[in-house]
Gaussian input, Z-matrix of N, CA and C with variables (Angstrom, degrees):
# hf/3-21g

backbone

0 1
 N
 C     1     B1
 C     2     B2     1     A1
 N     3     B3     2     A2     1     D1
 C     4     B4     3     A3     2     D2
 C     5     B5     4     A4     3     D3
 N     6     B6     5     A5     4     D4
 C     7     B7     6     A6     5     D5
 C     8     B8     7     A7     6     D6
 N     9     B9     8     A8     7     D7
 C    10    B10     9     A9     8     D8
 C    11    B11    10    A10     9     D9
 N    12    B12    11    A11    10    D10
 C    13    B13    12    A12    11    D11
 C    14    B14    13    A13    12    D12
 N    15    B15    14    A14    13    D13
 C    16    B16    15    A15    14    D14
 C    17    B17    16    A16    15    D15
 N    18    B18    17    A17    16    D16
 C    19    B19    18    A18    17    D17
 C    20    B20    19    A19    18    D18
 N    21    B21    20    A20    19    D19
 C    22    B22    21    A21    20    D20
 C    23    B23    22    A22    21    D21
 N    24    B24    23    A23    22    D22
 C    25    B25    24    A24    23    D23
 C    26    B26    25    A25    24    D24
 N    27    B27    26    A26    25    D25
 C    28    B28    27    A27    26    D26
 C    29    B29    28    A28    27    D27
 N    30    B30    29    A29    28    D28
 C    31    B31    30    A30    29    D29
 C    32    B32    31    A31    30    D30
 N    33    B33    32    A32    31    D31
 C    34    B34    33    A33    32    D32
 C    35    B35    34    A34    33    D33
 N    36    B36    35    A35    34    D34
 C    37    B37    36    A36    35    D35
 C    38    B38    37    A37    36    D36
 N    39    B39    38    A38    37    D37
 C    40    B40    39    A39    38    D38
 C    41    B41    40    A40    39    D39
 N    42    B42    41    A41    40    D40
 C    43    B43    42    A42    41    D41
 C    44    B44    43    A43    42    D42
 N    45    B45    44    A44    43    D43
 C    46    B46    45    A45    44    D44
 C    47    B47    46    A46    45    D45
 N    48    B48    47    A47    46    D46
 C    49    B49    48    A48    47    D47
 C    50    B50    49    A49    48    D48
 N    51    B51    50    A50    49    D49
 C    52    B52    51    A51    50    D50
 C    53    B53    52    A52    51    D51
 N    54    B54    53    A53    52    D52
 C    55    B55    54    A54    53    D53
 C    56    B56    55    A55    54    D54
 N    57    B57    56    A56    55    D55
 C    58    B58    57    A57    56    D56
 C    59    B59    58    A58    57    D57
 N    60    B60    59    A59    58    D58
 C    61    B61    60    A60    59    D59
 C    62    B62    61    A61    60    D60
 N    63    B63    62    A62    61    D61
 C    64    B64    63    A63    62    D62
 C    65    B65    64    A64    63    D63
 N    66    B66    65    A65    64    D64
 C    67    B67    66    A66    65    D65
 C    68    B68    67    A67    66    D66
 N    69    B69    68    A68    67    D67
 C    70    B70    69    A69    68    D68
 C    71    B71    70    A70    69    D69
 N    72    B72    71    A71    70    D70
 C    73    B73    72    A72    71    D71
 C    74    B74    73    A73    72    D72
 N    75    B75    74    A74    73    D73
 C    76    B76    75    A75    74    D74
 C    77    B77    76    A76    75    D75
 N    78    B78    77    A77    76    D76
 C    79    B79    78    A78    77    D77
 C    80    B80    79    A79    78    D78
 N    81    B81    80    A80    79    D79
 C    82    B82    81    A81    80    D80
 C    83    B83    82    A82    81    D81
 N    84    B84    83    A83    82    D82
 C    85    B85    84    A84    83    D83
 C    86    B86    85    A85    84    D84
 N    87    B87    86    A86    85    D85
 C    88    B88    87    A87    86    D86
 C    89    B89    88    A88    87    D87
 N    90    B90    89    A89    88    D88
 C    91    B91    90    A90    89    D89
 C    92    B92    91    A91    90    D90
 N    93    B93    92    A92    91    D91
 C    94    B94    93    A93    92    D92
 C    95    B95    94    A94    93    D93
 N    96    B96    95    A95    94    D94
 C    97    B97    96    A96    95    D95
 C    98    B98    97    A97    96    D96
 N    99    B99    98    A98    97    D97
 C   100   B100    99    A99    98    D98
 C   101   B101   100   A100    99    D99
 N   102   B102   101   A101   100   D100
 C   103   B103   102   A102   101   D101
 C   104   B104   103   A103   102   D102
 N   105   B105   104   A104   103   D103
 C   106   B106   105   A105   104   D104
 C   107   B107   106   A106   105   D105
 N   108   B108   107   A107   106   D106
 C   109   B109   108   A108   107   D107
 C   110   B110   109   A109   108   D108
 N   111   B111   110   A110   109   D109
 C   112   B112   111   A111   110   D110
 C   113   B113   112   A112   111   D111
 N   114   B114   113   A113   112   D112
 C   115   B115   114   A114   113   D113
 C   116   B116   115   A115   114   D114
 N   117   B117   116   A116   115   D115
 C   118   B118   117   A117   116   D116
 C   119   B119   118   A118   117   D117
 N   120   B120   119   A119   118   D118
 C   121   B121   120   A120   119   D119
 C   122   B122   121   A121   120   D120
 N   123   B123   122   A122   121   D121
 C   124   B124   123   A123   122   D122
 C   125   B125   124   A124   123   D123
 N   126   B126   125   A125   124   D124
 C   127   B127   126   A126   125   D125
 C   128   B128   127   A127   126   D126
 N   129   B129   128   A128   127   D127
 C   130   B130   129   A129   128   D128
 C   131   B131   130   A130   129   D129
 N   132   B132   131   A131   130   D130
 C   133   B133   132   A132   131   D131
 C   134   B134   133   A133   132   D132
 N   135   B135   134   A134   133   D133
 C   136   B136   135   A135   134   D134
 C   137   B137   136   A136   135   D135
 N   138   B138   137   A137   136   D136
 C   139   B139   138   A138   137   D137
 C   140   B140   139   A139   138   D138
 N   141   B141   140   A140   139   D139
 C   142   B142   141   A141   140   D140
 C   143   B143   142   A142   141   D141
 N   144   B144   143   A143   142   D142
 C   145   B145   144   A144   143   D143
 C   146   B146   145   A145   144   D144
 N   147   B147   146   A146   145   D145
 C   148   B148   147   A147   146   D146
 C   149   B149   148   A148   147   D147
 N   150   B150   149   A149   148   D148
 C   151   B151   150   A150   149   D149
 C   152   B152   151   A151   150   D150
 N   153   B153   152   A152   151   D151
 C   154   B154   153   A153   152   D152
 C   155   B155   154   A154   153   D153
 N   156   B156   155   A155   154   D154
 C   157   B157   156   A156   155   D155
 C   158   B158   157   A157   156   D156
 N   159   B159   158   A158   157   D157
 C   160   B160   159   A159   158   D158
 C   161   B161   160   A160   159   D159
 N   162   B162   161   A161   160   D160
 C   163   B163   162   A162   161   D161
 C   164   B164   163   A163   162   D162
 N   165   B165   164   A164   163   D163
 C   166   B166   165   A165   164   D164
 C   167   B167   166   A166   165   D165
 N   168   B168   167   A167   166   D166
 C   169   B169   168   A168   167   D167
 C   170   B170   169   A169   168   D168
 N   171   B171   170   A170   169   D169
 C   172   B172   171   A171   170   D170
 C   173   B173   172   A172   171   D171
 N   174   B174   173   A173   172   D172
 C   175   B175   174   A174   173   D173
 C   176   B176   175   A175   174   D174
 N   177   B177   176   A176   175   D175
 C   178   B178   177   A177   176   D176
 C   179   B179   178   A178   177   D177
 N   180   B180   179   A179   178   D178
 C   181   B181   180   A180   179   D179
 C   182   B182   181   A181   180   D180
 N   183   B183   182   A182   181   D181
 C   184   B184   183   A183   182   D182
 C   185   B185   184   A184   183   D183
 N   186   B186   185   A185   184   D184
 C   187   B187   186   A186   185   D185
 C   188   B188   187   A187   186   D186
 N   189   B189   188   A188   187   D187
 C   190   B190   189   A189   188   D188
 C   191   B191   190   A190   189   D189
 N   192   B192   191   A191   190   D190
 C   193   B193   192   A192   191   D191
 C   194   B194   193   A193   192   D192
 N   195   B195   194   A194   193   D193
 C   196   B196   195   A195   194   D194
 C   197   B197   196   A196   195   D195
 N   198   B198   197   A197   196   D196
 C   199   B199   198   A198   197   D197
 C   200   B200   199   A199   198   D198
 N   201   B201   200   A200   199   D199
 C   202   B202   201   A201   200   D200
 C   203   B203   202   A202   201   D201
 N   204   B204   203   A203   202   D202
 C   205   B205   204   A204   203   D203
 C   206   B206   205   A205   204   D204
 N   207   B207   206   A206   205   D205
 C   208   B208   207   A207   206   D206
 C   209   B209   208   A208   207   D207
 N   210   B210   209   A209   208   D208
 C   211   B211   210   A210   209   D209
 C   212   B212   211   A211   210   D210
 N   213   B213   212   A212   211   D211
 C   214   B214   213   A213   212   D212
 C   215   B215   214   A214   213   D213
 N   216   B216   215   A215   214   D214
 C   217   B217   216   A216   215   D215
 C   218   B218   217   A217   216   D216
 N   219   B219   218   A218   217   D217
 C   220   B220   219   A219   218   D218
 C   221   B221   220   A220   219   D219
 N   222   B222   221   A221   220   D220
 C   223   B223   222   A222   221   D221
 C   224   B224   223   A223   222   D222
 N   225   B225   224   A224   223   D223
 C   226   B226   225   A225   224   D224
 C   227   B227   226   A226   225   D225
 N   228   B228   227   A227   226   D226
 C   229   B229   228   A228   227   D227
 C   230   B230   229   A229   228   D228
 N   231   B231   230   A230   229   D229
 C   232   B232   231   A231   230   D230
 C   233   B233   232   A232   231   D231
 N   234   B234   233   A233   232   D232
 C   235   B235   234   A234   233   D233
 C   236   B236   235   A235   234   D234
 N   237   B237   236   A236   235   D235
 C   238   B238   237   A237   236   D236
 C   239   B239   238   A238   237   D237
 N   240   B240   239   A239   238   D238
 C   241   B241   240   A240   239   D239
 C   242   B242   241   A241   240   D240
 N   243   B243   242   A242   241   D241
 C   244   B244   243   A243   242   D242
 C   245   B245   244   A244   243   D243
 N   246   B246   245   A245   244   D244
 C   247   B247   246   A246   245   D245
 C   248   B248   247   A247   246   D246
 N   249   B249   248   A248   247   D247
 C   250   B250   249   A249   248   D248
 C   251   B251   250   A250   249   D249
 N   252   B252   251   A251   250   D250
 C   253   B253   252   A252   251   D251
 C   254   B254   253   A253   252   D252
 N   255   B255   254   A254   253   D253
 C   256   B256   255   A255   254   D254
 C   257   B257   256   A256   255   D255
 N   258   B258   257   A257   256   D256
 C   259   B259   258   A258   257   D257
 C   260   B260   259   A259   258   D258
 N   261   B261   260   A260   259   D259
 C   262   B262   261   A261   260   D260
 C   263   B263   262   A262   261   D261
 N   264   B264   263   A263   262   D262
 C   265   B265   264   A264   263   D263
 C   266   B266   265   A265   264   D264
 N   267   B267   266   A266   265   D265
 C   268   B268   267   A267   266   D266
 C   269   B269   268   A268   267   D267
 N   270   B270   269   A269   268   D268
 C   271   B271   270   A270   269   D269
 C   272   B272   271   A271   270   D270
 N   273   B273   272   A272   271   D271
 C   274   B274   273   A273   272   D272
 C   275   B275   274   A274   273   D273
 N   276   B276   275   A275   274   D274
 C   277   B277   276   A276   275   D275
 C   278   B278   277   A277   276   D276
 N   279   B279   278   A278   277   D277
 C   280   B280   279   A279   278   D278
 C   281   B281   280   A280   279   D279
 N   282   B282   281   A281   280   D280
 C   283   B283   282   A282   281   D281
 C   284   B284   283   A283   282   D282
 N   285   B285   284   A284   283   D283
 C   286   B286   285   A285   284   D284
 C   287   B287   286   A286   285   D285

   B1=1.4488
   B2=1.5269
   B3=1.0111
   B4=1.6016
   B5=1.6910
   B6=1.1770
   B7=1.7704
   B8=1.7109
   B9=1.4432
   B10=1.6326
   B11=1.4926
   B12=1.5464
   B13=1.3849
   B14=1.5981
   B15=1.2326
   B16=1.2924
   B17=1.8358
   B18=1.2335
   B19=1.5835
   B20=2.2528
   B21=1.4440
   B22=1.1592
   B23=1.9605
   B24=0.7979
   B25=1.4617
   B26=1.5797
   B27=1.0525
   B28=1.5322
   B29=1.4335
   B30=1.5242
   B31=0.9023
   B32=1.5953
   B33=1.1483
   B34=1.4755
   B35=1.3891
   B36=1.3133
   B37=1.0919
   B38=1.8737
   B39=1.3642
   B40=1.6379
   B41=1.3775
   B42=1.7222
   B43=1.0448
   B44=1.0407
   B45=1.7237
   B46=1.3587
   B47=1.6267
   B48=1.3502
   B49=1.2022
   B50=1.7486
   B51=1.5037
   B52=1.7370
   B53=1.6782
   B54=1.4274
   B55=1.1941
   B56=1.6454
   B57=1.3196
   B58=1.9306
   B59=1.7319
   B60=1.3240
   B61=1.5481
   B62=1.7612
   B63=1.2312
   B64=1.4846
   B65=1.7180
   B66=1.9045
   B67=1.4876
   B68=1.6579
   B69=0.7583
   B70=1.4491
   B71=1.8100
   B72=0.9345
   B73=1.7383
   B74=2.0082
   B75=0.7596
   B76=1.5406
   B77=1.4085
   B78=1.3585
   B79=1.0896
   B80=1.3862
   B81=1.3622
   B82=1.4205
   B83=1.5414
   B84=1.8407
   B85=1.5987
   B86=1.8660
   B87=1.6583
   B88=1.3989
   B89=1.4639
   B90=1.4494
   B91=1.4279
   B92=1.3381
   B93=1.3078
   B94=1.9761
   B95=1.9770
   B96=1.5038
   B97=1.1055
   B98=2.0814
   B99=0.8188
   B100=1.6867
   B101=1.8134
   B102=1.2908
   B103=1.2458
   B104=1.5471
   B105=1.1941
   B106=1.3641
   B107=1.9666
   B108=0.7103
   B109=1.7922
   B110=1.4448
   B111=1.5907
   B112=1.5087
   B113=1.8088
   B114=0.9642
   B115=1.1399
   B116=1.8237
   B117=1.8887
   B118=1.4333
   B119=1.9779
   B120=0.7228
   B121=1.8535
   B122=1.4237
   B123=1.4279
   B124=1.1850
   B125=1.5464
   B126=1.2849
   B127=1.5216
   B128=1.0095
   B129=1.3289
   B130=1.2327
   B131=1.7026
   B132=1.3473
   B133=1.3875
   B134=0.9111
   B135=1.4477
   B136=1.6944
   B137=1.2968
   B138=1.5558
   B139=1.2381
   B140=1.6970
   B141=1.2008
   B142=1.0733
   B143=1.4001
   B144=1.2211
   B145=1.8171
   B146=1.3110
   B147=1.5225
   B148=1.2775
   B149=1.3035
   B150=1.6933
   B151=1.6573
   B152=1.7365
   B153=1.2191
   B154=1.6166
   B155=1.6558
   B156=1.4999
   B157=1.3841
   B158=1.6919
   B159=1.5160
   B160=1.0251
   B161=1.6031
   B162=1.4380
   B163=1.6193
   B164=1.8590
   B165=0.9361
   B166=1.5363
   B167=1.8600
   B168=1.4058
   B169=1.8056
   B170=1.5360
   B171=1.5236
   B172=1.5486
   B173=1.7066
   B174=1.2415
   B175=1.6569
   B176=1.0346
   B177=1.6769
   B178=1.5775
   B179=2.2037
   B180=1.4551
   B181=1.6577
   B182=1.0273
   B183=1.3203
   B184=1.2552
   B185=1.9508
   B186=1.2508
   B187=1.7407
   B188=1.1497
   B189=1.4129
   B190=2.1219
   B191=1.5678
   B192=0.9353
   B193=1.3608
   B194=1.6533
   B195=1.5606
   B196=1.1328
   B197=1.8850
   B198=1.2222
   B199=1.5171
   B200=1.3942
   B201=1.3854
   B202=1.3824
   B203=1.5096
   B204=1.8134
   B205=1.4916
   B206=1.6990
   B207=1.3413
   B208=1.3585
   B209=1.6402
   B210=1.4173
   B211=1.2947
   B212=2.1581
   B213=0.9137
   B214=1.2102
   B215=1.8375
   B216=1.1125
   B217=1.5478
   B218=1.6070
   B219=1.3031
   B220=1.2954
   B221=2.0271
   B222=0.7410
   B223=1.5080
   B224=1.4019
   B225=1.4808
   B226=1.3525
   B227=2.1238
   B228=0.6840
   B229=1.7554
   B230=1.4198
   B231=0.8264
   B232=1.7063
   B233=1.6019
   B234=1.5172
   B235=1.6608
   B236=1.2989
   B237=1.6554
   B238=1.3007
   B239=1.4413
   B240=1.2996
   B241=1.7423
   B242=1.6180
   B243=1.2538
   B244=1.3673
   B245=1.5466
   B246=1.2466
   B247=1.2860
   B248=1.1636
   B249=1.6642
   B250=1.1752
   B251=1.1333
   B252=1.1064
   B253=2.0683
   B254=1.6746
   B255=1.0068
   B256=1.2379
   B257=1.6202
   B258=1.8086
   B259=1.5329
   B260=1.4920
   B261=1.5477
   B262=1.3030
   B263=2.0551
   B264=1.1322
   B265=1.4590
   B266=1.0991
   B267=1.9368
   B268=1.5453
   B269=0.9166
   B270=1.3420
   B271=1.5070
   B272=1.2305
   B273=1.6602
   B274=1.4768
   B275=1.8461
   B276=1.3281
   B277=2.1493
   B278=1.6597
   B279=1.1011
   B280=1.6972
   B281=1.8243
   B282=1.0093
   B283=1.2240
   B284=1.5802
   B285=1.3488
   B286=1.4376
   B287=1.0705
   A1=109.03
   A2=124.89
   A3=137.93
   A4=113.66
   A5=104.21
   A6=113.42
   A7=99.46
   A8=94.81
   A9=91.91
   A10=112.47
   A11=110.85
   A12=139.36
   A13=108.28
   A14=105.48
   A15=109.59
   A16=107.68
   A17=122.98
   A18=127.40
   A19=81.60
   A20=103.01
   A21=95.73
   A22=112.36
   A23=141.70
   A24=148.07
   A25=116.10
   A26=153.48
   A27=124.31
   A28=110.04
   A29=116.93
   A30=144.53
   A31=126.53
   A32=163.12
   A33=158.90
   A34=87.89
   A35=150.49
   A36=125.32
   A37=130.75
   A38=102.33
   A39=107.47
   A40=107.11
   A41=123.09
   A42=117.07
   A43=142.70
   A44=140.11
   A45=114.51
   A46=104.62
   A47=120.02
   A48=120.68
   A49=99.98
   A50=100.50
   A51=110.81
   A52=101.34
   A53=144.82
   A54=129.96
   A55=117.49
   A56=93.03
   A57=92.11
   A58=104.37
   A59=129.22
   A60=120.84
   A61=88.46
   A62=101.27
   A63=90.64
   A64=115.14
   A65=109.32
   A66=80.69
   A67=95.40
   A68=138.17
   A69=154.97
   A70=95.38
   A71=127.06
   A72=132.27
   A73=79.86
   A74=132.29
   A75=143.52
   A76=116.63
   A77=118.49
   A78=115.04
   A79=117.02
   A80=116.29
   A81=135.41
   A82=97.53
   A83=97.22
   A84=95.55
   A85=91.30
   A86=117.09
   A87=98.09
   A88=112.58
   A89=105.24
   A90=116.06
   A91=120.43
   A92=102.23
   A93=125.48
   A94=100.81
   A95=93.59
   A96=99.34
   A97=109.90
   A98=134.72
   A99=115.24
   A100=86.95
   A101=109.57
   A102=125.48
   A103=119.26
   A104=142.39
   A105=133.49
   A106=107.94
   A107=122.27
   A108=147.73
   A109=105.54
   A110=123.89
   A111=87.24
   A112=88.17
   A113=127.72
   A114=134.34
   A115=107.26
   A116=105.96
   A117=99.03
   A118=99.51
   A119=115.85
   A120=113.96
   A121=105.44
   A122=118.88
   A123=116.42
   A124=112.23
   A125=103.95
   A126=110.46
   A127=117.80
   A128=118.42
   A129=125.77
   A130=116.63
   A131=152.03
   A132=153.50
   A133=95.07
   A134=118.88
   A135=128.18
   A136=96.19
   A137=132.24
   A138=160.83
   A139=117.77
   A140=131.32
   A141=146.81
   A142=113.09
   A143=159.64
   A144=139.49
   A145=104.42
   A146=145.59
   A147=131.44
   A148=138.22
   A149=99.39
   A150=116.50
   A151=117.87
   A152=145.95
   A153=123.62
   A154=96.23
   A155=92.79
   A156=109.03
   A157=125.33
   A158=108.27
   A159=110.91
   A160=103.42
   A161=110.24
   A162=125.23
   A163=92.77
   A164=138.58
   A165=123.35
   A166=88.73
   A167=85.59
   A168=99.21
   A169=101.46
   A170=116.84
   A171=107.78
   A172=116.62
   A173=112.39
   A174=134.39
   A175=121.74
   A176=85.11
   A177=115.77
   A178=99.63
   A179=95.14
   A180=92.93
   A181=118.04
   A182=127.88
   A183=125.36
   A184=108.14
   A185=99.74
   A186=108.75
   A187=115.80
   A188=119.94
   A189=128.15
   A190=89.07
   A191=120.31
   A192=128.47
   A193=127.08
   A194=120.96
   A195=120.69
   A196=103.08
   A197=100.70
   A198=112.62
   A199=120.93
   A200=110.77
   A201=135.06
   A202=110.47
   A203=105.46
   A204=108.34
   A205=89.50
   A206=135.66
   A207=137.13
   A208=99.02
   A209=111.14
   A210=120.13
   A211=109.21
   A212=127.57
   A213=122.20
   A214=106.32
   A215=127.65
   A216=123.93
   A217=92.00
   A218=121.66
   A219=127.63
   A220=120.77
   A221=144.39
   A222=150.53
   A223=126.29
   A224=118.32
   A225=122.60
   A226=98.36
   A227=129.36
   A228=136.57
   A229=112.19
   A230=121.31
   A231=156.67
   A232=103.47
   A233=107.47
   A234=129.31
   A235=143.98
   A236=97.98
   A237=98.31
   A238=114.09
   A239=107.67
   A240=105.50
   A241=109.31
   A242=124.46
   A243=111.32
   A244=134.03
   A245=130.46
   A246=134.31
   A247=121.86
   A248=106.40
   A249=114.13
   A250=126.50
   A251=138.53
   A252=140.09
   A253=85.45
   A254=155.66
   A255=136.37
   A256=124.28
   A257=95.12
   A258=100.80
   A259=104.46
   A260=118.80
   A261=121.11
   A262=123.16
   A263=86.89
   A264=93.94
   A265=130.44
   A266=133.87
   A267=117.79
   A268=97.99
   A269=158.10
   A270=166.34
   A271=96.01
   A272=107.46
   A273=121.65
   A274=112.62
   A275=71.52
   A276=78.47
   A277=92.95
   A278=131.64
   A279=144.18
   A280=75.32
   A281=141.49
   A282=141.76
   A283=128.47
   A284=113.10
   A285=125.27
   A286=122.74
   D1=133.98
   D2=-173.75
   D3=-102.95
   D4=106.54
   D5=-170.92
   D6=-89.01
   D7=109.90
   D8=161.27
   D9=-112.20
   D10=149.35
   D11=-164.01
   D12=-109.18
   D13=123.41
   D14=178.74
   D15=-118.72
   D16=174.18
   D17=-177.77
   D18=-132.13
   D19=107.33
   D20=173.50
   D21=-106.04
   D22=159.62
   D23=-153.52
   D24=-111.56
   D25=89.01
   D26=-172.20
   D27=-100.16
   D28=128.81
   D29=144.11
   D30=-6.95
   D31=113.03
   D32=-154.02
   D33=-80.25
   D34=-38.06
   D35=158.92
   D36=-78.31
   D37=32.84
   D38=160.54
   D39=96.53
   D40=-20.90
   D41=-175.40
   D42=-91.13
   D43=145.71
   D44=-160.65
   D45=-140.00
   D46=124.16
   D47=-158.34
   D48=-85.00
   D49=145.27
   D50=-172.26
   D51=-90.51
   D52=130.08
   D53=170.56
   D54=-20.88
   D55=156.36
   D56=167.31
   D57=-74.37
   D58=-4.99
   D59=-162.22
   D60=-98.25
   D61=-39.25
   D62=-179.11
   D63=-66.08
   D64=-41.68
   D65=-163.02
   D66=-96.66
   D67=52.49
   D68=168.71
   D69=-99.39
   D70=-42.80
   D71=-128.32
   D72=-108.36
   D73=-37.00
   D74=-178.10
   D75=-90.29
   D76=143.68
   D77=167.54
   D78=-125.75
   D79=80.80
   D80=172.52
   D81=-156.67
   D82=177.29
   D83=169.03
   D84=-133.18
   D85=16.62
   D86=158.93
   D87=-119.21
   D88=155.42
   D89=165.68
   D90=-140.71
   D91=152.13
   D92=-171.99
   D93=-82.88
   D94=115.31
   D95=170.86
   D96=-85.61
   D97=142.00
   D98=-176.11
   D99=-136.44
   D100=133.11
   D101=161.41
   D102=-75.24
   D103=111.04
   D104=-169.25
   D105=-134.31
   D106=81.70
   D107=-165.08
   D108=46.63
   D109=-78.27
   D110=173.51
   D111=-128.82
   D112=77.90
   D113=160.20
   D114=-138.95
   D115=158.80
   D116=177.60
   D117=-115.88
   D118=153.17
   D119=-176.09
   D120=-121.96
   D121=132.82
   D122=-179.62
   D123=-129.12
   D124=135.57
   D125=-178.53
   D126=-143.77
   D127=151.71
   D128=-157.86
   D129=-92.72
   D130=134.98
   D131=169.37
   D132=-68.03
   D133=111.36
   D134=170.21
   D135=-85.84
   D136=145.94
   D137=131.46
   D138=-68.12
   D139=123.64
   D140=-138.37
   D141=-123.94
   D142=117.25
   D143=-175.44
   D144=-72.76
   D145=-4.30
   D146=137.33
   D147=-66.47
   D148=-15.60
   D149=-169.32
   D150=-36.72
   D151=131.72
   D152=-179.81
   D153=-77.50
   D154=155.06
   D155=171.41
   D156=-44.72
   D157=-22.22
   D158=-159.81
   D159=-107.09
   D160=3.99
   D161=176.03
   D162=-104.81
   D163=30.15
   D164=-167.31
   D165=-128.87
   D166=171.57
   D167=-149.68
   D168=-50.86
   D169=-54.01
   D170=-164.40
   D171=-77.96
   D172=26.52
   D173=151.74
   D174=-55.80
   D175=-75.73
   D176=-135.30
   D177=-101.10
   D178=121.68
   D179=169.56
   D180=-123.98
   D181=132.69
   D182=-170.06
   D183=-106.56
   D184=137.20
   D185=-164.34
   D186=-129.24
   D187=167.84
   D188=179.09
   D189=-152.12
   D190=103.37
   D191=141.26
   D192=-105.30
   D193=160.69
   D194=-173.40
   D195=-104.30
   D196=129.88
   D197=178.97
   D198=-139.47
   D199=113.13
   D200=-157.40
   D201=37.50
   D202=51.65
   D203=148.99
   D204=93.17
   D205=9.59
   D206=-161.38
   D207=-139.47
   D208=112.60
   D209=-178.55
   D210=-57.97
   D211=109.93
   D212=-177.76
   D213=-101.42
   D214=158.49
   D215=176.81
   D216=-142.70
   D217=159.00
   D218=166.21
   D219=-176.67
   D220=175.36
   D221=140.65
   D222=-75.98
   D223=115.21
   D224=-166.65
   D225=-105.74
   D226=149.38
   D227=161.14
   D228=-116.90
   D229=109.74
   D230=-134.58
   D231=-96.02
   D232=-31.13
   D233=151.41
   D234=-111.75
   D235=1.98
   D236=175.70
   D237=94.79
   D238=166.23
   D239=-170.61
   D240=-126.55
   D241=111.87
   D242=158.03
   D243=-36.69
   D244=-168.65
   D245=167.30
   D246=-62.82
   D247=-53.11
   D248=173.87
   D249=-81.76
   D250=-53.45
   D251=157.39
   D252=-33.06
   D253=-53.68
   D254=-168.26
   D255=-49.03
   D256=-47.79
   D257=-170.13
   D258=-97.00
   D259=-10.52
   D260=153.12
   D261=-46.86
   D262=-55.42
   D263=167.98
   D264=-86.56
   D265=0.48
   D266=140.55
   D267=-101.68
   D268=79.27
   D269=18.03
   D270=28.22
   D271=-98.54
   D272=-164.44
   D273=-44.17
   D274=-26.41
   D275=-158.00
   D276=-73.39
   D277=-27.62
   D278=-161.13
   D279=-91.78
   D280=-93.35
   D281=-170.60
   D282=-30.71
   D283=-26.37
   D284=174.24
   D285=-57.82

């Protein structure tokens, strides 16, 4: 496996742009930042050709808000989930 190293920049408003090789190489436009002691991990939300419509990017938002003083993070669906996109996704989530 071949580790490439990037020097990424952030933005004063928080943001930090991913190379063009990386988001070229993916086919989504979200990714999981994961905190892991003092490192940050980034991965990409793969999109799937079975995926349901209602699991695909302009759904699905992923959020961190603070609630009663307690940083919370989670995935919101912006329309809601059928039956099936539902058990599609604790599928995946049981599989991870």
């Amino acid at each position: 496996m071949k580790i490439m190293t990037y020097t990424l920049s952030m933005f004063n408003s928080g943001q930090i742009t991913l190379p063009k090789k990386w988001r070229s190489k993916y086919n989504t436009t979200k990714f999981i930042a994961i905190e892991k002691n003092d490192s940050l991990i980034i991965k990409p939300l793969k999109i799937e050709d079975d995926t349901p419509e209602e699991l695909r990017d302009e759904n699905v938002e992923l959020f961190e808000e603070i609630h009663n003083g307690e940083r919370v993070s989670g995935i919101r669906f912006k329309k809601g989930l059928s039956g099936e996109a539902l058990e599609y996704f604790q599928k995946k989530l049981r599989n991870a």
